[in-house]
C-alpha positions in Angstrom: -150.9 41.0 165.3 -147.9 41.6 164.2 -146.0 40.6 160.9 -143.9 37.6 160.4 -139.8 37.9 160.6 -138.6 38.7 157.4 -136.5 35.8 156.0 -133.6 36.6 156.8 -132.0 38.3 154.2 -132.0 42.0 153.3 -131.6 43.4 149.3 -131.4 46.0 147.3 -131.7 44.8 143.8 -131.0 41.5 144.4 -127.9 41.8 146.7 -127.4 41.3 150.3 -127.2 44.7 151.7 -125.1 44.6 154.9 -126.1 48.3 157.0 -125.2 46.9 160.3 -122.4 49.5 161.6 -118.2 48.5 160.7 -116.7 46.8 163.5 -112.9 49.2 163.5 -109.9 47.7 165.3 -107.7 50.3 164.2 -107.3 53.9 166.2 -106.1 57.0 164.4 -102.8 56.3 165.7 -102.4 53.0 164.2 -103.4 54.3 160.9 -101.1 56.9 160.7 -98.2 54.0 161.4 -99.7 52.1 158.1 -99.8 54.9 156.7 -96.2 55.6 157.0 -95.3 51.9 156.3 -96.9 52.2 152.8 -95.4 55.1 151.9 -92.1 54.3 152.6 -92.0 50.8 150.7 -93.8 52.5 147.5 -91.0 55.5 147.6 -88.0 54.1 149.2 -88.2 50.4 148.6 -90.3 50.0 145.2 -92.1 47.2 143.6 -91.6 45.3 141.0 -93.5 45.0 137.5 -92.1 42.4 135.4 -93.5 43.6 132.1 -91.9 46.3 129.8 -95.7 48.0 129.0 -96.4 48.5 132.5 -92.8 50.0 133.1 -93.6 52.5 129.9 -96.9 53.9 131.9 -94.6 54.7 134.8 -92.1 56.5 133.0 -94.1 58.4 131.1 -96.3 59.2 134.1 -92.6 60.6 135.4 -92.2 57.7 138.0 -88.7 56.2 139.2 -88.4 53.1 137.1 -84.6 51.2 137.4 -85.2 47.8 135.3 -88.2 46.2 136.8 -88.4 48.1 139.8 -90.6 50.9 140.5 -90.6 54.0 143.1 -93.6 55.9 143.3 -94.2 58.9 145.0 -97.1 58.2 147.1 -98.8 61.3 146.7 -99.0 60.4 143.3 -100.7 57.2 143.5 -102.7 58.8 145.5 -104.2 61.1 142.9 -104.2 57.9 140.6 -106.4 56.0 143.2 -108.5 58.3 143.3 -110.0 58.1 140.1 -111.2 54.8 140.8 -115.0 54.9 141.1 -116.4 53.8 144.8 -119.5 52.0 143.5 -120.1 50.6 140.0 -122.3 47.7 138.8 -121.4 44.5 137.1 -123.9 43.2 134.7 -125.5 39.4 133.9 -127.0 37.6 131.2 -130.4 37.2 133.2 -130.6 41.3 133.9 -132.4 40.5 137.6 -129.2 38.6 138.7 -126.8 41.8 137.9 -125.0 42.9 141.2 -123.4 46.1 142.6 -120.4 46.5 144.3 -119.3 48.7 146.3 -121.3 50.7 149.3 -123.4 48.2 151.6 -123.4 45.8 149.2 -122.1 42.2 149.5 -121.7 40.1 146.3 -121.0 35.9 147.5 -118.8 34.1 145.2 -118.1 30.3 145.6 -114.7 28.7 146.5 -111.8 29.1 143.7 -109.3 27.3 141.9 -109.1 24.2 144.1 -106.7 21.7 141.8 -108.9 18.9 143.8 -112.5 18.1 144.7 -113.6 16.1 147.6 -117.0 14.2 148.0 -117.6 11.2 150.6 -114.7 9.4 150.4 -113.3 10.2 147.1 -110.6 13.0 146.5 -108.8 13.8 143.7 -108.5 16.2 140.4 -111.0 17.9 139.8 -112.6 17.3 136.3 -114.4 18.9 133.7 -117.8 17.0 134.8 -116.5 18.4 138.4 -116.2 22.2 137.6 -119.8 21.8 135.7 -121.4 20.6 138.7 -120.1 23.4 140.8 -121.5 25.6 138.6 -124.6 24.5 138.4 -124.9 24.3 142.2 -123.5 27.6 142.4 -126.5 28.8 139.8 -129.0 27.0 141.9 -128.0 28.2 145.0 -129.6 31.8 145.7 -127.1 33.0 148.3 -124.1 33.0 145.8 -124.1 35.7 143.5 -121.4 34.6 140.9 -119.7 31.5 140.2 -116.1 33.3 139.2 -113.4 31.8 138.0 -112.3 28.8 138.1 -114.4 26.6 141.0 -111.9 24.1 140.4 -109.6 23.0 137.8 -110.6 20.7 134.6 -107.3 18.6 135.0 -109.0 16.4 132.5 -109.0 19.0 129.6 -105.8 20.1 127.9 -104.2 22.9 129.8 -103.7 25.4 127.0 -107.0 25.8 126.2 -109.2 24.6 128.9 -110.2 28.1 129.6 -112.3 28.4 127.0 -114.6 25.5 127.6 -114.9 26.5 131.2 -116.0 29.9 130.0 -118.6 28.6 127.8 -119.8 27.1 130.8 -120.3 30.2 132.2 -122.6 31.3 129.5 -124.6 27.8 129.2 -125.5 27.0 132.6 -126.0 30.1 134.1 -127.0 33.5 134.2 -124.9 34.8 137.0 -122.9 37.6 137.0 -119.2 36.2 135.4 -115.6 36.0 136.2 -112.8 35.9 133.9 -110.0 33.7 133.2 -107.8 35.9 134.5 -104.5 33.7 135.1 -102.8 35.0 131.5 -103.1 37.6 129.4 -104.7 34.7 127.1 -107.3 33.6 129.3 -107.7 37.4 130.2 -108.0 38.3 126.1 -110.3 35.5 125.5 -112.7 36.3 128.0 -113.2 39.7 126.7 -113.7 38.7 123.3 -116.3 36.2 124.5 -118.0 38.6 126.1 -118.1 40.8 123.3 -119.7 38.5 120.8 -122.1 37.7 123.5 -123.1 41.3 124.8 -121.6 43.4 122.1 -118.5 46.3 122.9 -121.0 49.2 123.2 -122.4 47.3 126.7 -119.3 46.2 128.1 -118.4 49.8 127.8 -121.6 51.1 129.7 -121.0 48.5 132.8 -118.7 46.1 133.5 -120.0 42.3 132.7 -116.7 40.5 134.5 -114.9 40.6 137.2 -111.0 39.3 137.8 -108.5 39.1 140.2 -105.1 40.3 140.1 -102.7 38.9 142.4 -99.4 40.7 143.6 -96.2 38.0 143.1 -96.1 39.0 147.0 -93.8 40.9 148.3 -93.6 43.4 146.4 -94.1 42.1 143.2 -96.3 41.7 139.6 -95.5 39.3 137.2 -96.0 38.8 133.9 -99.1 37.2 133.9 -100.8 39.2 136.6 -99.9 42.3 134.8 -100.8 41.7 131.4 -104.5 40.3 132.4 -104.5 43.7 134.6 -104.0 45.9 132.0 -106.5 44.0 129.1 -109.2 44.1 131.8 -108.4 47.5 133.1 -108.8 48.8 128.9 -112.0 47.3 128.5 -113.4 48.6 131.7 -113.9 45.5 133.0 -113.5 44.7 137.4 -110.2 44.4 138.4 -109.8 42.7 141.9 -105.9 43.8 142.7 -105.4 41.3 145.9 -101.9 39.9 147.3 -101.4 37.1 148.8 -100.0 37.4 151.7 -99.2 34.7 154.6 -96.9 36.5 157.1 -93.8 33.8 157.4 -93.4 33.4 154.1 -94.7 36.1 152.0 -94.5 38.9 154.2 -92.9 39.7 158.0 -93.8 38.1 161.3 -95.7 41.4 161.9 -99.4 42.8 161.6 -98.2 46.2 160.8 -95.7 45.0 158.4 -97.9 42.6 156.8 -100.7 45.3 156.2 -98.3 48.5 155.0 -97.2 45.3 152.4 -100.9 44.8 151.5 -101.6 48.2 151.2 -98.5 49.3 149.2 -98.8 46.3 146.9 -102.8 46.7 146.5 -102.7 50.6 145.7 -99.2 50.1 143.5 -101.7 47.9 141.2 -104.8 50.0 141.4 -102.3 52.8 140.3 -101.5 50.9 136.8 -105.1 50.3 136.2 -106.2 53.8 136.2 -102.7 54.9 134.1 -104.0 52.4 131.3 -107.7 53.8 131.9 -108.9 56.4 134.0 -112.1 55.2 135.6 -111.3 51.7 135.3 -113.2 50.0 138.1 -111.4 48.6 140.7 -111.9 46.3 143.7 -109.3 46.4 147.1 -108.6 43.1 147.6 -107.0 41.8 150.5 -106.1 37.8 152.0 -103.5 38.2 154.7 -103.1 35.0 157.2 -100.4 33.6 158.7 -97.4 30.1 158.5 -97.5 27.6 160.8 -93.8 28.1 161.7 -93.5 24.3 162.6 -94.2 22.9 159.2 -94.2 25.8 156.7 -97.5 25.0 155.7 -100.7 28.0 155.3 -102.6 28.7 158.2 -106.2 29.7 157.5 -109.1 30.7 160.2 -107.3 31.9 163.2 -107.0 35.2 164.7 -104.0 36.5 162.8 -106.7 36.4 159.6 -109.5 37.5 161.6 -107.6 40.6 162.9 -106.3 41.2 159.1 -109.6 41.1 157.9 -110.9 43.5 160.2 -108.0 45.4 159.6 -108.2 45.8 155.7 -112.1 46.6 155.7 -111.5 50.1 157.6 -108.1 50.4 155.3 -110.2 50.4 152.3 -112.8 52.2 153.5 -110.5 55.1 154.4 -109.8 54.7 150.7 -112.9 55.1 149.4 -112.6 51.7 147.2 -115.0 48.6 147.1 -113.0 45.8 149.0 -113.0 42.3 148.6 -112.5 40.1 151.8 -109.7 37.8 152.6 -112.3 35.1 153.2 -114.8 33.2 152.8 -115.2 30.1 154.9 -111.4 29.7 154.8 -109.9 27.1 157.1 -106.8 24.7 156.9 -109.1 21.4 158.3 -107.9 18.5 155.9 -111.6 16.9 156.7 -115.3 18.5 156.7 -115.2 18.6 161.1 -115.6 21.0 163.8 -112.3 22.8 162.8 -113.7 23.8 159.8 -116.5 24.8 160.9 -114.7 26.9 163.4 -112.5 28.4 160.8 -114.9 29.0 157.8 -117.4 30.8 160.5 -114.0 32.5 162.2 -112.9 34.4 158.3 -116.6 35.1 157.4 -118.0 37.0 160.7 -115.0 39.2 160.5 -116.0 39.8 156.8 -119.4 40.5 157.9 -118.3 42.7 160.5 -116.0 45.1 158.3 -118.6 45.3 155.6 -117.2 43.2 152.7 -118.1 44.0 149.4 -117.0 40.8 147.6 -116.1 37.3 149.2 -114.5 34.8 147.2 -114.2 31.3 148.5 -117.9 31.6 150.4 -118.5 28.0 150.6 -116.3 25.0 149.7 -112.7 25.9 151.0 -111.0 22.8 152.4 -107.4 21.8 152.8 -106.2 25.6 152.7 -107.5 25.4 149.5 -106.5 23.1 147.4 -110.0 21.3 147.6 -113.0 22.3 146.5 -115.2 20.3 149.0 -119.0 19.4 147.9 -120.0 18.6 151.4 -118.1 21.7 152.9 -119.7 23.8 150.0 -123.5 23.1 150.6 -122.8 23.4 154.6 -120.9 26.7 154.3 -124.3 27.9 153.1 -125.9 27.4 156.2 -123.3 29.7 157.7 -123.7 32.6 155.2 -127.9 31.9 155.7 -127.4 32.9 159.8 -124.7 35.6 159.3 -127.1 37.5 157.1 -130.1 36.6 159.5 -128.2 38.3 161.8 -126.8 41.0 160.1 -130.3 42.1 158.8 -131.2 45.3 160.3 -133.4 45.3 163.3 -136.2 47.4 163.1 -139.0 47.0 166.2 -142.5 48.5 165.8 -145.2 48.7 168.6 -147.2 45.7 166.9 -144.0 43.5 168.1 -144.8 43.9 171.5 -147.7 41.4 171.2 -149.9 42.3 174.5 -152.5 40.0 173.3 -150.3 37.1 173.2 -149.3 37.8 176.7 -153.1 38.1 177.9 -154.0 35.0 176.4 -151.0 32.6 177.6 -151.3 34.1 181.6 -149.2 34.1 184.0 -147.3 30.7 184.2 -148.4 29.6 180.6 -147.0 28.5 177.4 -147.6 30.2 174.5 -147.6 27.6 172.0 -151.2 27.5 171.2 -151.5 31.2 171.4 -153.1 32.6 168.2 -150.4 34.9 167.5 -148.1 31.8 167.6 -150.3 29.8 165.2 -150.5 32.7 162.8 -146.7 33.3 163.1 -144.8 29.8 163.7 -143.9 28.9 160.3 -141.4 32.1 159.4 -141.0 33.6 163.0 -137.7 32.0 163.8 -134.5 31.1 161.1 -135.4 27.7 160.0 -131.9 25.7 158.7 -131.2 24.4 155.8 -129.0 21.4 157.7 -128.8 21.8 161.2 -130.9 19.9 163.4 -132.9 21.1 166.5 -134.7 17.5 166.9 -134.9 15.6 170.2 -132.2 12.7 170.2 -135.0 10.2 169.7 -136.3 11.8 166.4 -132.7 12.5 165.3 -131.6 8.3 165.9 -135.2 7.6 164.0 -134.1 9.6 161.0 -131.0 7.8 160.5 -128.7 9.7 162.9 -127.3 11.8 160.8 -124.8 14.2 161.3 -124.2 17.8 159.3 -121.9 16.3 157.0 -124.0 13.2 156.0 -126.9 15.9 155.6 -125.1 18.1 153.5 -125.0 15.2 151.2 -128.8 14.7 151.0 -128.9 18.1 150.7 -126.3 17.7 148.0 -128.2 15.5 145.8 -131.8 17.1 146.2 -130.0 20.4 144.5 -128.4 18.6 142.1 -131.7 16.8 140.9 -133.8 19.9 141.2 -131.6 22.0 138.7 -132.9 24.0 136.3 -130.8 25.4 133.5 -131.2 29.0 132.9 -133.2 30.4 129.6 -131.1 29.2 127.0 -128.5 31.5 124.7 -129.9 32.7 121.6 -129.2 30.7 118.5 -126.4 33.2 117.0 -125.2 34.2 120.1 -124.5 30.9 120.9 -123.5 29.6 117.5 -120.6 32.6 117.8 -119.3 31.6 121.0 -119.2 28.1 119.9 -117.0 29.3 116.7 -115.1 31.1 118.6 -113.8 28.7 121.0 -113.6 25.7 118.8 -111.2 28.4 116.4 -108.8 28.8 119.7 -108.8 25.9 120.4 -107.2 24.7 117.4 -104.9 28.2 117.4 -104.0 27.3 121.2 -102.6 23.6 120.4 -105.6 21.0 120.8 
């Protein structure tokens, strides 16, 4: 007889492991043009680094620098890219949930920094009580891999500080890998020094124990803010996740090609700085390219402009030799938890799947081109990530499969339902879901009629009662963390 299906997911030390071959859109031809769009913006056109310390490491690494703006010469970034390692890991507090990127492997992170939430009928800022829960689902929930940073906002804690508190919760209720506050050069510093008590320097300096992202002021720009959380991360050897943001119509042309030599320029521009303020310093490509609705200026996430750019920027940074992180997740632009963003999510993660994403942000929970973090969207988009790695686990037949016996005792014209290698096999042969129903109508009208959404609430509330908080802190580690963020909070204003 042969063996049950596996479950539908395939690891290596805990993470998904994604061996299926890359899906390429691009011909030789087409990225030779990128390659000569890059090129030309980083020498001839420049980018912009709105901070005086980042302007000193291009000087003295003999770059063009006139104010703000910087010319590179792309064979130089080039050499500074590649000193970027291709894998490295990322360490958690509960050692069997640590995660590597790069390679095959695919690390899930939830949706991030929605300003609302969204649950039945209620929507509105999202709350302190509101970032803990997503947490906490986030912990409970075995196909995410890190909750990041931030789920949502805490509108209801001051601004200044809020950071800190959300960190802790990090540390308290669960064990996943972290993000940082990455937003500010304060978030960014305080992060690392919470690490530090927690882990101690000497193992942040062995593997990185954060991750955060870095977005390009697109076009062609870094402010501030971005810059200085760059560089503090990049010192301590902690992931930095360089990704514009890029929707074509606003931020960048009413052109693929454009769009991506933009992406490309900006994205290696940044990994540049990191390794001039630390060779080494581990880097992720990231990439989010979609398109305006023309008609109403608003985001357009899910259709085939993002699909393509995905597709697009996981054989870019493959060609670079870099980890990459996706421009989706189960993006979509539906104001409501319906069809379209079903259509959508499923429409930004299959091309993920397809290129080989190392990291997807925004795996379940996008609504409302993400301004909401959705709690019905968030426990359905699980469903989605549970059949893509079904599917994208590798197939592997063996003689046993073939099941002659099965096929003697059914006969010709039979059913193989009470077969014995059915019996043995029924209960993990097939993908069972989480939320989607294969009942009869009658059954389904029985049960309450229920559609997905209404299930995903059920589903909601079984997680929520059946959480578990991870193995607590220990006392000192704890007590320090505690100090240290009731010290800046009082230092920060509250």
């Amino acid at each position: 007889m042969c063996a049950p299906a596996p479950l539908a997911r395939s690891y290596a030390g805990g993470v998904f492991v994604n061996t299926m071959p890359r899906y390429e859109v691009l011909s030789e031809g087409s990225m030779a043009v990128l390659e000569e769009g890059w090129r030309s913006i980083v020498r001839d056109i420049g980018i912009e680094f709105q901070w005086e310390p980042a302007l000193e490491l291009f000087r003295a690494a003999g770059q063009t620098v006139e104010g703000e703006l910087v010319k590179l010469d792309p064979d130089f970034v080039l050499e500074q890219v590649a000193k970027a390692p291709s894998e490295f890991g990322i360490t958690a507090r509960n050692p069997a949930r640590s995660r590597r990127f790069g390679g095959d492997n695919m690390i899930f992170c939830s949706v991030q920094s929605a300003p609302f939430v969204s649950e039945g009928d209620r929507r509105g800022d999202g709350t302190f009580d509101d970032y803990r829960r997503l947490v906490r689902l986030t912990h409970m929930i075995d196909e995410l891999d890190t909750a990041g940073y931030p789920i949502c906002e805490a509108g209801d804690l001051p601004i200044d500080s809020r950071h800190l508190q959300m960190l802790l919760t990090l540390y308290t209720d669960s064990d996943k890998p972290l993000g940082t506050a990455q937003f500010n050069p304060v978030g960014a510093g305080d992060s690392i020094a919470m690490a530090e008590l927690a882990f101690g320097r000497e193992a942040l300096e062995r593997e990185p124990h954060m991750f955060g992202i870095a977005n390009a002021n697109s076009p062609l720009r870094f402010d501030e803010r971005m810059i200085g959380s760059l560089m503090l991360l990049a010192a301590a050897r902690q992931i930095v996740v360089v990704t514009p943001f890029i929707l074509m119509g606003a931020m960048g042309p009413v052109s693929i090609p454009a769009a991506l030599s933009q992406q490309i320029a900006e994205q290696l521009a940044g990994i540049c700085l990191a390794q001039l303020v630390r060779p080494g310093a581990p880097v992720v490509m990231g990439s989010f390219i979609s398109h305006t609705d023309m008609q109403s200026g608003s985001p357009g996430f899910g259709g085939p402009e993002a699909a393509i750019g995905l597709l697009a920027s996981g054989q870019i940074a493959r060609r670079f030799g870099l980890p990459w992180r996706a421009g989706g997740g189960a993006l979509t632009s539906s104001q409501s938890v319906d069809a379209q963003a079903a259509f959508e999510g499923l429409n930004t993660m299959l091309p993920a799947f397809l290129a080989g994403a190392n990291l997807l942000l925004h795996t379940c929970g996008w609504l409302e081109s993400g301004l909401v973090a959705s709690y019905e969207k968030f426990v359905l988009d699980i469903e989605i990530v549970r059949i893509l790695q079904h599917e994208f686990s590798p197939l592997e037949f063996t003689r046993e499969q073939l099941v002659p016996d099965a096929f003697a005792e059914a006969g010709h014209g039979g059913h193989f339902f009470g077969t014995t290698h059915t019996l043995e096999n029924f209960r993990t042969c097939f993908y069972r879901p989480l939320l989607f129903s294969t009942e009869n109508y009658e059954r389904w009208a029985s049960r309450g009629g229920k559609d997905a959404t209404e299930r995903a609430r059920d589903r909601l509330a079984e997680l929520e009662a059946s959480y578990e908080p991870p193995a607590p802190l220990a006392d000192d580690v704890r007590a320090r963390l505690e100090e240290y963020v009731t010290r800046r909070q009082k230092e920060l204003g509250d």
